[in-house]
C-alpha positions as CSV (number, residue, x, y, z in Angstrom):
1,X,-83.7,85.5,-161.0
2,X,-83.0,82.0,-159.6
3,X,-86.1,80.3,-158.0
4,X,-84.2,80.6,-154.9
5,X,-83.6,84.0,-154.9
6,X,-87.0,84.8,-155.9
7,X,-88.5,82.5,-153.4
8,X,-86.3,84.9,-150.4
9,X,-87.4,87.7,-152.4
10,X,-91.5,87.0,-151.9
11,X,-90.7,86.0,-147.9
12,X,-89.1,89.4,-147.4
13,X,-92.4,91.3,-149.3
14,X,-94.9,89.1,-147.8
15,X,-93.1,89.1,-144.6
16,X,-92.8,93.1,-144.3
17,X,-96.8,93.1,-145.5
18,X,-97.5,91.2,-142.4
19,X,-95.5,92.8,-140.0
20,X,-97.2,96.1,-140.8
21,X,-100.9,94.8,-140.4
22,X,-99.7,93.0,-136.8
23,X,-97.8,96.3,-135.7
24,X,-100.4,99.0,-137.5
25,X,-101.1,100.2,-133.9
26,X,-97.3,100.8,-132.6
27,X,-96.0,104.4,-132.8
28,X,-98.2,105.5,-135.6
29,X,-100.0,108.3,-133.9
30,X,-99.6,111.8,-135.9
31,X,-97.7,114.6,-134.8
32,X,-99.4,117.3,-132.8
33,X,-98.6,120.5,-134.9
34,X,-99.0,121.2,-138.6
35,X,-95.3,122.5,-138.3
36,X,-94.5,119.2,-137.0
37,X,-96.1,117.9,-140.2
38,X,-94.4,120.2,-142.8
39,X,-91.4,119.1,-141.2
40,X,-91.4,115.5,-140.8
41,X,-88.9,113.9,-143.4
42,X,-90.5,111.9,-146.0
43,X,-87.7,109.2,-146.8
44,X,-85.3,109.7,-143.9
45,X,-85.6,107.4,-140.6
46,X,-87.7,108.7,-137.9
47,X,-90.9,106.9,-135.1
48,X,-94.0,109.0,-136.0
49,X,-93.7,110.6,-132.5
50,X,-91.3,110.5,-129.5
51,X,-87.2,110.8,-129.1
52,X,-84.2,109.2,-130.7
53,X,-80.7,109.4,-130.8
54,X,-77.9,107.2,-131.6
55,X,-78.3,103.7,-134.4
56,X,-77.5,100.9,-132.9
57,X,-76.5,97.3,-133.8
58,X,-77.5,97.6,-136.9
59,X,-76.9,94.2,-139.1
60,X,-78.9,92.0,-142.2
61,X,-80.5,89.1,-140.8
62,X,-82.5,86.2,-142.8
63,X,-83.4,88.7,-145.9
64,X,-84.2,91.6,-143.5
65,X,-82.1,94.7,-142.3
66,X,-82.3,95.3,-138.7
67,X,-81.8,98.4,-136.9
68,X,-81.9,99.5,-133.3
69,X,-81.9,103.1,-132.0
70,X,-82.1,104.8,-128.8
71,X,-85.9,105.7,-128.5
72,X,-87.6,107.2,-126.0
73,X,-91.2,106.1,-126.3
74,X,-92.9,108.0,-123.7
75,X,-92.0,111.8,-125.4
76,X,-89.8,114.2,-127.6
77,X,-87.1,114.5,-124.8
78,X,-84.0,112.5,-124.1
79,X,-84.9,110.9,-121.1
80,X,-86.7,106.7,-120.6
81,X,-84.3,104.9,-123.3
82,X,-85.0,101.8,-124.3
83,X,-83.6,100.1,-128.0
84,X,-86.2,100.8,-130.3
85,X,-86.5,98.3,-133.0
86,X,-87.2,98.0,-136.5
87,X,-87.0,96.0,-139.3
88,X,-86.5,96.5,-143.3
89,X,-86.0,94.8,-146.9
90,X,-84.7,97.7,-148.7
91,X,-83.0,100.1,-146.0
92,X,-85.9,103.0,-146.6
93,X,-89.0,101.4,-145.8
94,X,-89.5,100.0,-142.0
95,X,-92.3,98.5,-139.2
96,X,-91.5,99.4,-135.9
97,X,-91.3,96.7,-133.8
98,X,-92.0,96.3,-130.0
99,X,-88.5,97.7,-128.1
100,X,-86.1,95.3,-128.4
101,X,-84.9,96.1,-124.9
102,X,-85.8,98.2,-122.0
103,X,-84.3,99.0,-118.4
104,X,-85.5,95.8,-116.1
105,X,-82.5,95.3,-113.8
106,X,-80.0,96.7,-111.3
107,X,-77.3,96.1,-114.4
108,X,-79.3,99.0,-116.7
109,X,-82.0,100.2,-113.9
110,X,-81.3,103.8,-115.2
111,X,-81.0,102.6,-119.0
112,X,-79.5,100.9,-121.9
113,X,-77.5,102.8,-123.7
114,X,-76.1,102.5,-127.0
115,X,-74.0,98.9,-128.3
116,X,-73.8,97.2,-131.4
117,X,-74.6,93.8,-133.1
118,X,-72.3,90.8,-133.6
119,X,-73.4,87.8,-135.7
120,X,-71.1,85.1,-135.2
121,X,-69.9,82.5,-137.5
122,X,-72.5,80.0,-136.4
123,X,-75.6,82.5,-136.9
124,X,-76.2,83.4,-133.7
125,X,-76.3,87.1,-132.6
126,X,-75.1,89.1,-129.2
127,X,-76.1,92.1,-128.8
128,X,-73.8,94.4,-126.1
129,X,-75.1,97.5,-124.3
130,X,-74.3,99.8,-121.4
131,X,-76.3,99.6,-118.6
132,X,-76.2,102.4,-116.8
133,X,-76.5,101.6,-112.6
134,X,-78.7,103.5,-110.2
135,X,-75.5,105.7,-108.7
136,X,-74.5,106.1,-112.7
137,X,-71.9,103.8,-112.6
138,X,-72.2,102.0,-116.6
139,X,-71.6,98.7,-117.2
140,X,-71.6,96.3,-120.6
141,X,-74.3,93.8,-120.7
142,X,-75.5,91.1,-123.5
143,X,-79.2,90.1,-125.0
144,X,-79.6,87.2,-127.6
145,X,-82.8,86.6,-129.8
146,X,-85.4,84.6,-127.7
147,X,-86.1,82.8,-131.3
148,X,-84.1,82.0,-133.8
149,X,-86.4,81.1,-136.4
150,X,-88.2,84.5,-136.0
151,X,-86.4,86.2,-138.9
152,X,-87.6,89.6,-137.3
153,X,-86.2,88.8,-134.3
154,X,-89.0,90.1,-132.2
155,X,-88.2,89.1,-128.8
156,X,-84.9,89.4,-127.0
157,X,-83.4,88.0,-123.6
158,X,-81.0,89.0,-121.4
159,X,-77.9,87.2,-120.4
160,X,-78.2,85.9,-116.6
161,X,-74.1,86.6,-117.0
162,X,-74.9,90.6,-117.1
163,X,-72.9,92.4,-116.6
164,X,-69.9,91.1,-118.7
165,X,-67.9,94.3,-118.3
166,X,-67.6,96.4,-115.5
167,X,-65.2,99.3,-114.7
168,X,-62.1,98.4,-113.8
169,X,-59.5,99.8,-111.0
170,X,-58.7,102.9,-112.5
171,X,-61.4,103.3,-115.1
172,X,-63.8,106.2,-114.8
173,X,-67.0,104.2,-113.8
174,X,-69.7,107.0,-115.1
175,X,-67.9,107.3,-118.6
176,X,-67.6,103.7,-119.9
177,X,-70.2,102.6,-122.7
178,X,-70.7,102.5,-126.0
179,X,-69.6,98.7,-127.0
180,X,-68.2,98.2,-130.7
181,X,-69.1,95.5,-132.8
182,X,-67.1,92.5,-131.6
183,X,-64.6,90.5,-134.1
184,X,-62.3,87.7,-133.8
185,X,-58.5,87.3,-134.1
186,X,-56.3,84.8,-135.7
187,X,-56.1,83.2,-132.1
188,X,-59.5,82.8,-132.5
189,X,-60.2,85.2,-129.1
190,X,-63.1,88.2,-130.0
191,X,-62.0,92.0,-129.4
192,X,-64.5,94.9,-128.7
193,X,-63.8,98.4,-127.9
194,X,-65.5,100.4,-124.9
195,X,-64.5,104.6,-124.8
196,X,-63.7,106.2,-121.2
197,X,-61.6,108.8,-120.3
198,X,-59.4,110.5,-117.5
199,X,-60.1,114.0,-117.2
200,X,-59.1,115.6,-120.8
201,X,-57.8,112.3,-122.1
202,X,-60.0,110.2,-124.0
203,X,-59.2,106.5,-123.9
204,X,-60.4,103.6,-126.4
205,X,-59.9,100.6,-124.3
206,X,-59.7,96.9,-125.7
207,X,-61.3,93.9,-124.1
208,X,-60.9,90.1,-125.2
209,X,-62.8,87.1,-124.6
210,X,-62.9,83.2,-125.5
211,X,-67.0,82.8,-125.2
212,X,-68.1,86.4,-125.4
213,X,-69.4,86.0,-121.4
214,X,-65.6,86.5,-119.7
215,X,-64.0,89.7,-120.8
216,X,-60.6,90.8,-120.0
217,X,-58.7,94.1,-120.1
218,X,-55.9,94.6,-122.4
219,X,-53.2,96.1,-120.6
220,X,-52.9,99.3,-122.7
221,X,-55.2,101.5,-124.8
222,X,-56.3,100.6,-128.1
223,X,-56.3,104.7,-128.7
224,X,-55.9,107.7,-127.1
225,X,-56.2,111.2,-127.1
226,X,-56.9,114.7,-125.9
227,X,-60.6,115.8,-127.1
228,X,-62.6,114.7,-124.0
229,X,-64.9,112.2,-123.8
230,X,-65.5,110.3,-127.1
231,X,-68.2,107.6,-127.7
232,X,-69.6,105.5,-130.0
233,X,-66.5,103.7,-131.2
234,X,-66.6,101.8,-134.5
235,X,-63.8,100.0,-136.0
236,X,-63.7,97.6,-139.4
237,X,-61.4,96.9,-142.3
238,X,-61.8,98.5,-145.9
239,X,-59.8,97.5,-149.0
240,X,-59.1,99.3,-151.9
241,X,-56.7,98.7,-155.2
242,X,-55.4,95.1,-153.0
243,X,-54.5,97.1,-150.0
244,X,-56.2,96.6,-146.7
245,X,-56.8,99.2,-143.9
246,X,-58.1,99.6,-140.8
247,X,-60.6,102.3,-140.0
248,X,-61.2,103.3,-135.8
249,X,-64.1,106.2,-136.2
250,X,-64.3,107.5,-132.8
251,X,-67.3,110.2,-132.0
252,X,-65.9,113.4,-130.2
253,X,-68.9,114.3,-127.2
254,X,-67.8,118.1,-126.6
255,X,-67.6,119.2,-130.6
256,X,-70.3,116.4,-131.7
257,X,-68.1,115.3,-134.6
258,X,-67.2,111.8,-135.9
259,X,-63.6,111.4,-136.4
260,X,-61.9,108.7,-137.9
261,X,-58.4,107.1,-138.4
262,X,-57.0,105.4,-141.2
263,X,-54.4,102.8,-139.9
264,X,-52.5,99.5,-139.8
265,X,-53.7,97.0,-137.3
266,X,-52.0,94.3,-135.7
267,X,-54.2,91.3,-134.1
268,X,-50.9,89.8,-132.9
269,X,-50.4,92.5,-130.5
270,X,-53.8,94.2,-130.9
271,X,-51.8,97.5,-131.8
272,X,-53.6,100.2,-134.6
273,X,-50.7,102.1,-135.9
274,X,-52.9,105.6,-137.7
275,X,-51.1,107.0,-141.1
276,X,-48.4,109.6,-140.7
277,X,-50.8,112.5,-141.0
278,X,-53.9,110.9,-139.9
279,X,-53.0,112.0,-136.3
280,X,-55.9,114.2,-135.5
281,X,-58.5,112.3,-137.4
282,X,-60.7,113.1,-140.2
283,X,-64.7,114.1,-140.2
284,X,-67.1,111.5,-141.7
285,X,-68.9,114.6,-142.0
286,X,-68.5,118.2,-141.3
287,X,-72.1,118.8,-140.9
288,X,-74.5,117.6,-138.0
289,X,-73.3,113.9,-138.0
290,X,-73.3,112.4,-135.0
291,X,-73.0,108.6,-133.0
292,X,-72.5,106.8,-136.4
293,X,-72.8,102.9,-136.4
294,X,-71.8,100.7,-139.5
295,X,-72.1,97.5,-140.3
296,X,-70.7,95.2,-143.0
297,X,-73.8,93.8,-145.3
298,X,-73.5,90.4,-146.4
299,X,-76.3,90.9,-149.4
300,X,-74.4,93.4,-151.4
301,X,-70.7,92.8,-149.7
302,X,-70.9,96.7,-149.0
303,X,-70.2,98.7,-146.2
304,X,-72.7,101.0,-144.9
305,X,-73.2,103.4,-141.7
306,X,-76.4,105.6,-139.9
307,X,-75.7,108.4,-138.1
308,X,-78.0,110.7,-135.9
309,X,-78.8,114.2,-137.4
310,X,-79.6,115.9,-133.6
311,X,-82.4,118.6,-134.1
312,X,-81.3,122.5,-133.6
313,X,-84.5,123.9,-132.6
314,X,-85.6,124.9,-129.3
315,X,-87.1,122.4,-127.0
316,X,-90.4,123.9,-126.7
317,X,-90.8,123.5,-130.8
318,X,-90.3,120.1,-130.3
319,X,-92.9,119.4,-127.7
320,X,-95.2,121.0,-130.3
321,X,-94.3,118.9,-133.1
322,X,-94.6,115.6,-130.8
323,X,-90.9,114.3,-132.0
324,X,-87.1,115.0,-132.1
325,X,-84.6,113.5,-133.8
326,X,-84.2,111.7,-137.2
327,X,-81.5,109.6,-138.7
328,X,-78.9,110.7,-141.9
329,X,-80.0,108.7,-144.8
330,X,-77.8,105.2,-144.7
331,X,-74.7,105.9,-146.8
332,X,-72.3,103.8,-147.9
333,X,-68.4,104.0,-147.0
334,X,-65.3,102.7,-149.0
335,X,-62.0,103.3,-149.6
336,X,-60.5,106.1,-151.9
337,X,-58.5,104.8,-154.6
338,X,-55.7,106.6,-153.0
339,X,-56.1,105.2,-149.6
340,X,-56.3,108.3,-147.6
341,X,-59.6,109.2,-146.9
342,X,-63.1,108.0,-146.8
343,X,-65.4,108.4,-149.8
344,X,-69.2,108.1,-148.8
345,X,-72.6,108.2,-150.6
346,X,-76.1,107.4,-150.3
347,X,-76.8,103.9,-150.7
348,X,-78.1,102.6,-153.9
349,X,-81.4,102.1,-153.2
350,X,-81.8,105.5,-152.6
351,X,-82.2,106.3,-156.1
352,X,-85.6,103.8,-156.3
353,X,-87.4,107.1,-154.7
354,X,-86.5,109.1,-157.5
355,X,-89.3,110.2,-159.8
356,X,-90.1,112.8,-162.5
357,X,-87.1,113.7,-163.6
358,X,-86.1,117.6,-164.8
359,X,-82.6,117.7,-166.8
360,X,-80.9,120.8,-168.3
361,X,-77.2,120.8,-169.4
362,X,-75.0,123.4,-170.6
363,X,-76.6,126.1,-169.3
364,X,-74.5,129.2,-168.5
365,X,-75.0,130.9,-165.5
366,X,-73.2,135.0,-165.4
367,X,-71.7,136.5,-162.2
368,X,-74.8,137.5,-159.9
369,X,-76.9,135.6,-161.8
370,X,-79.6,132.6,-160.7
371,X,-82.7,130.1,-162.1
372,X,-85.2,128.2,-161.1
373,X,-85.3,124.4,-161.5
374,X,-88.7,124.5,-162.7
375,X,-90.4,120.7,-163.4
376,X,-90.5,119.7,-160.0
377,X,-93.5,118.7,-158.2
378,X,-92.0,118.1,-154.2
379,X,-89.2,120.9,-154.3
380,X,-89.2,120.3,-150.6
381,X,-88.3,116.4,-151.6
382,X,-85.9,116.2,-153.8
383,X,-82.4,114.7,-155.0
384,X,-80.5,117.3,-156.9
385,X,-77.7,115.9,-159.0
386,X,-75.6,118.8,-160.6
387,X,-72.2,119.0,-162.4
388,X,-70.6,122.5,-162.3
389,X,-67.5,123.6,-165.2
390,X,-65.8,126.6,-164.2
391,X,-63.5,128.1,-166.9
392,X,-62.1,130.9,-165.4
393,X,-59.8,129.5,-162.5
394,X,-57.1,132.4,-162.9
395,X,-59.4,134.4,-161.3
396,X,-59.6,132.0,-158.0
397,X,-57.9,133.8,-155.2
398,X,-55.3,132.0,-153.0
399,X,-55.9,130.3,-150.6
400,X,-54.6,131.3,-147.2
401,X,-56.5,129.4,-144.4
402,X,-56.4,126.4,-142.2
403,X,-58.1,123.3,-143.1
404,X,-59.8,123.3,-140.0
405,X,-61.1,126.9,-140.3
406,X,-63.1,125.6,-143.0
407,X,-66.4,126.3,-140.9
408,X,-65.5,129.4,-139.7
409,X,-64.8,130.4,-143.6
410,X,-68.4,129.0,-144.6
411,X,-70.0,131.3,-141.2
412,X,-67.9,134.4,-142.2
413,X,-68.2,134.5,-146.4
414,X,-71.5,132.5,-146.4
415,X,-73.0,131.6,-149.8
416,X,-73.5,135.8,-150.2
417,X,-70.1,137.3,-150.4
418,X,-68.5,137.3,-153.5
419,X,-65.5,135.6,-154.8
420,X,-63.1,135.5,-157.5
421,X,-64.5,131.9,-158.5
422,X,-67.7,131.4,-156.4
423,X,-69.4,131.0,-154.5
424,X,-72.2,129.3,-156.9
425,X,-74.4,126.1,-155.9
426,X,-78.2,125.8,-155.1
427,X,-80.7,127.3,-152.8
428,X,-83.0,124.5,-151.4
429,X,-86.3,124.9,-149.4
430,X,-86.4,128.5,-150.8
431,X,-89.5,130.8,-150.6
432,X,-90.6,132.4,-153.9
433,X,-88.7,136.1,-153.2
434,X,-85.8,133.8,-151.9
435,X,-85.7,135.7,-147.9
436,X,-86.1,132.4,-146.8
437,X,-83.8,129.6,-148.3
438,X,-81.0,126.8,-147.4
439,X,-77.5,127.8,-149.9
440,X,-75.3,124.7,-150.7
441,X,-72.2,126.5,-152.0
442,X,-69.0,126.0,-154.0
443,X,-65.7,128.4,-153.8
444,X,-62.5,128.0,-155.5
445,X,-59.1,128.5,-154.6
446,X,-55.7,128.2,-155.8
447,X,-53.9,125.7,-154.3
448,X,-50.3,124.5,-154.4
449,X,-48.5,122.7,-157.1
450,X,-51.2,123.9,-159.5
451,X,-54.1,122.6,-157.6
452,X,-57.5,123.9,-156.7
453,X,-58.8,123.9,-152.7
454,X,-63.0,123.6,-153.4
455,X,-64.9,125.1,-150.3
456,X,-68.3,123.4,-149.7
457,X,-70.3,125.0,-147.5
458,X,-74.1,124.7,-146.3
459,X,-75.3,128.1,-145.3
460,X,-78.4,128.3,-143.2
461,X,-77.9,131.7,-141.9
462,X,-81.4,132.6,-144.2
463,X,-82.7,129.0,-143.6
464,X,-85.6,130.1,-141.4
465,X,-87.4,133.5,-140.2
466,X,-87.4,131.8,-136.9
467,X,-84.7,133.1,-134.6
468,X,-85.3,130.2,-132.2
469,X,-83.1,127.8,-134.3
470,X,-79.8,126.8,-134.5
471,X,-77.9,128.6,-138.2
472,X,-74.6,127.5,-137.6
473,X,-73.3,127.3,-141.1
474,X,-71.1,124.0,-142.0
475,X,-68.4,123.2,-144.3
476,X,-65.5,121.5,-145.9
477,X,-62.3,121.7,-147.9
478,X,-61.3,119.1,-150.8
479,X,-58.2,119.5,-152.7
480,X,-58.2,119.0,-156.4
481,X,-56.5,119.1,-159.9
482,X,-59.3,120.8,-161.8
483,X,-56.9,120.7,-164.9
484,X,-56.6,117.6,-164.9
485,X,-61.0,117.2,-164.3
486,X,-61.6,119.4,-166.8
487,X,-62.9,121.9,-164.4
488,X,-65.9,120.2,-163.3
489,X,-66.8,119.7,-159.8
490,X,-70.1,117.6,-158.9
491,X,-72.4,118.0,-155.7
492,X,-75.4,116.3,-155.4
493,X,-78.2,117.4,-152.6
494,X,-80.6,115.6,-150.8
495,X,-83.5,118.0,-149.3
496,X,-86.2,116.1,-147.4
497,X,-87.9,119.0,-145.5
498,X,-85.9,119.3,-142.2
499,X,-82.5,118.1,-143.3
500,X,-79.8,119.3,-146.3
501,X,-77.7,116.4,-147.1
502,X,-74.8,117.9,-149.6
503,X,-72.1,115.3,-151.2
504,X,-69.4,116.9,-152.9
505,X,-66.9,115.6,-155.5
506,X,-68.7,112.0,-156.0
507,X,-68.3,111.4,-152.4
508,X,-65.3,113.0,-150.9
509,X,-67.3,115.0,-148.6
510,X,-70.3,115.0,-146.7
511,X,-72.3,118.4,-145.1
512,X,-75.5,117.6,-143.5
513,X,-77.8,120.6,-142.0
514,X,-81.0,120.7,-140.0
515,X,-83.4,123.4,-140.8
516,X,-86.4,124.7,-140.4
517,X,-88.3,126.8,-142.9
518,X,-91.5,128.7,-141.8
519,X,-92.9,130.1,-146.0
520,X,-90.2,127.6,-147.9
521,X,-92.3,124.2,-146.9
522,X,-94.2,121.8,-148.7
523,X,-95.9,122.7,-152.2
524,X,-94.3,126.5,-151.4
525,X,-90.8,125.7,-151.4
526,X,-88.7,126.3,-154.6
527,X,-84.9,125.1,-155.2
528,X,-82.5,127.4,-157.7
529,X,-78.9,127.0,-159.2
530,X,-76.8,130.5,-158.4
531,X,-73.8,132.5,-159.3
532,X,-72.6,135.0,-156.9
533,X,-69.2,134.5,-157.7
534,X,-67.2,136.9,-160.1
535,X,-66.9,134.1,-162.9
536,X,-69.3,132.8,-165.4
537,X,-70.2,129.4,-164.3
538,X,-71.3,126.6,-166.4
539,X,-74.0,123.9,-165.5
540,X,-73.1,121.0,-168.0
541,X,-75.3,119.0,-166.2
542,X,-78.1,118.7,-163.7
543,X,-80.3,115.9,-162.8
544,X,-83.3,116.9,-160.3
545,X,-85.8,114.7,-159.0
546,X,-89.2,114.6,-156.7
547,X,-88.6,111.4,-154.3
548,X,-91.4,109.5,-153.2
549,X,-91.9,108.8,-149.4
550,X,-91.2,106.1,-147.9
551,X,-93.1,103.9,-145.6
552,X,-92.9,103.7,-141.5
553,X,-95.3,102.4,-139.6
């Protein structure tokens, strides 16, 4: 390692080592309930106590990530936002800060609302966020670090400008927020993108500005639509194979899905042209994935995104366990070789938590049959890294569905009813006589042109004996040419207590679930590989591991 690098490397350690003894009093209380405790993730994002929802801002900064997120600090309810703030070397490990900022003016007297980062050229950093008036009329407003030289960026200020965007004639004044991440044309003028709407029509609006103070309305929108209102608009570049596209994820409020489009975009014209086909969008994930942020990082030249994994339990359980709300672990996004989707994955440093290892391969697995992935220590904390062979894909029946309808398929067949080729998987957070357990499942069909449709599916209809919880089960469809694969199809599964993280085909699709075992928790939960599918299934490989926990103070 070059002295240099080495030296940056001991600032960060020594740095983070510091910032936990100074904020070792700041949101560390424990959580009321020993439910609340048995549930608390152990390497996922979350305050010891209180509310959050959306990531905000998030960006790397002088050797340490930064990330904001809507926080209530006062109790497990959404109510008293402020921009909770915290800081990290590594993306899994954080220390709270103080809130980075908090209603104080008529511009955000009712409270500031999600934004995003922008670090300009020169270093410095704006951060924009909707202010929300006392009649509920939002407006966009800016804060800058107080000190520059403070590489945790503790303190921030507000601009004596706000607000920088109001509503204009026309514009729906109690549904305007959410500002992007800003960038800059060739005509050297910066861009953001604020979400509105008119009745059913949704509306991505564009603004420019010279100085990032004086904003100005483009005359038409950037995108619209028909879904509602949409927030949380995110747009950035990907390359892949020497091509360039555009990527506008928009996040849909009345189905609580994150959609994106795949485009051309012109910053002559400020005009993003979506791929034929692309028209309706496609999910970043088709699970409980919602308000995602990304933001480009400079230390690894990687993409990467946060999303808020909402809690489906009642309101009462959460005043009990003293918190609601936790964050999908940070993935990162790319392009597919192809060019038309997304492929995403836990970041890298992700597998640092992994320890004790249990590995099996080639181990065949009869219709109705199932076994235990004995070896691990934290079954109710572990990454589960599997490759499935099937054989016998004559016997996959054809498929005859929507894409969309992939959800509804997952919540009518489940991971119980049986298939000519699936569905097989693995239960997670599973009690010993398996009443209680989370199913990740695969199901194959027959396809066109000789292809394969693969049906992932998270079922948590026997996640919990607790009927006051949400068991919507979640899915997705992914076509591919098993031939040409050799019949294998991977799925790796994160399991962290209160949240199922499935990634199917090395990336192509994402399912995350919220549950919320009752016998299936801590040192009693168990994880198995199943068959319920009419086919003999092979396991030619799987990879399982205890993950240590991560520190959050």
């Amino acid at each position: 390692m070059p002295c240099e690098e080495a030296s940056m490397a001991r600032i960060r350690r020594l740095g983070i080592l510091l910032l936990t003894l100074a904020c070792s009093t700041l949101g560390v209380a424990a959580a009321d309930s020993e439910s609340g405790e048995k549930l608390r993730t152990s390497f996922h994002f979350q305050p010891a106590r209180n509310w959050i929802n959306d990531p905000n801002g998030p960006m790397y900064y002088r050797g340490f990530y930064h990330l904001f997120v809507q926080y209530n600090p006062t109790g497990p309810h959404w109510r008293n936002i402020v921009w909770g703030h915290a800081v990290s070397s590594d993306l899994l490990s954080w220390v709270f800060l103080e809130p980075a900022i908090a209603p104080s003016a008529p511009y955000d007297a009712k409270g500031t609302w999600s934004g995003s980062a922008t670090v300009l050229p020169d270093g410095r950093i704006n951060l924009m966020y909707t202010g929300v008036q006392v009649h509920g009329r939002q407006v966009q407003n800016l804060a800058v670090p107080r000190n520059y030289s403070d590489p945790f960026l503790r303190e921030w200020v507000k601009s004596q400008l706000n607000p920088v965007i109001v509503p204009g004639a026309g514009v729906n004044s109690t549904e305007f927020r959410d500002p992007s991440t800003a960038w800059r044309g060739a005509d050297g003028l910066w861009r953001v993108l604020l979400a509105t709407k008119d009745h059913r029509r949704h509306l991505v609006l564009l603004y420019r500005s010279t100085d990032f103070t004086h904003w100005s309305a483009a005359r038409r929108p950037f995108h619209e639509g028909h879904t509602g209102m949409v927030e949380c608009a995110d747009f950035f570049p990907l390359s892949s194979a020497g091509s360039v596209k555009h990527v506008l994820k928009i996040s849909v409020l009345e189905s609580r899905r994150d959609v994106y489009f795949l485009g051309a975009y012109d910053d002559s014209t400020d005009k993003f042209l979506p791929d034929d086909g692309n028209d309706d969008g496609l999910q970043l994930d088709f699970g409980i994935f919602y308000a995602s942020k990304s933001f480009f990082d400079p230390s690894r030249r990687r993409r990467v995104v946060w999303a808020w994994a909402k809690e489906q339990d009642a309101t009462a359980d959460d005043e009990q366990k003293g918190w609601a709300g936790v964050l999908a672990i940070p993935r990162e996004v790319w392009l597919a070789h192809d060019g038309r989707q997304l492929m995403t994955w836990p970041v890298a440093e992700v597998d640092s938590l992994r320890t004790n290892r249990v590995h099996i391969a080639d181990m065949t697995i009869q219709s109705g049959d199932y076994f235990e992935i004995a070896g691990l220590q934290l079954p109710a904390q572990a990454d589960l890294d599997v490759e499935f062979q099937v054989s016998n894909l004559e016997r996959a029946e054809p498929f005859q569905w929507r894409a969309a309808e992939a959800a509804d398929l997952c919540a009518a067949r489940g991971a119980d009813v049986q298939g000519g080729v699936g569905p097989f998987g693995v239960w997670v957070l599973a009690s010993r006589d398996l009443r209680e357990r989370t199913a990740v499942s695969i199901s194959v069909f027959k396809a066109d042109e000789g292809k394969h449709m693969i049906l992932f599916c998270n079922d948590v209809s026997n996640s919990s004996y607790s009927d006051q919880v949400d068991k919507h089960n979640y899915g997705g469809l992914v076509q591919l040419d098993l031939a040409k694969a050799g019949g294998r199809i991977s799925l790796r599964t994160l399991v962290d207590n209160c949240i199922v993280e499935a990634f199917g085909s090395h990336g192509k699709i994402a399912i995350l679930s919220r549950v919320y075992p009752t016998s299936a928790v801590g040192n009693k939960a168990r994880a198995f590989v199943f068959n319920k599918g009419k086919s003999t299934i092979v396991v030619s490989r799987l990879d399982a591991y205890d993950m240590a926990s991560v520190k959050i103070s």
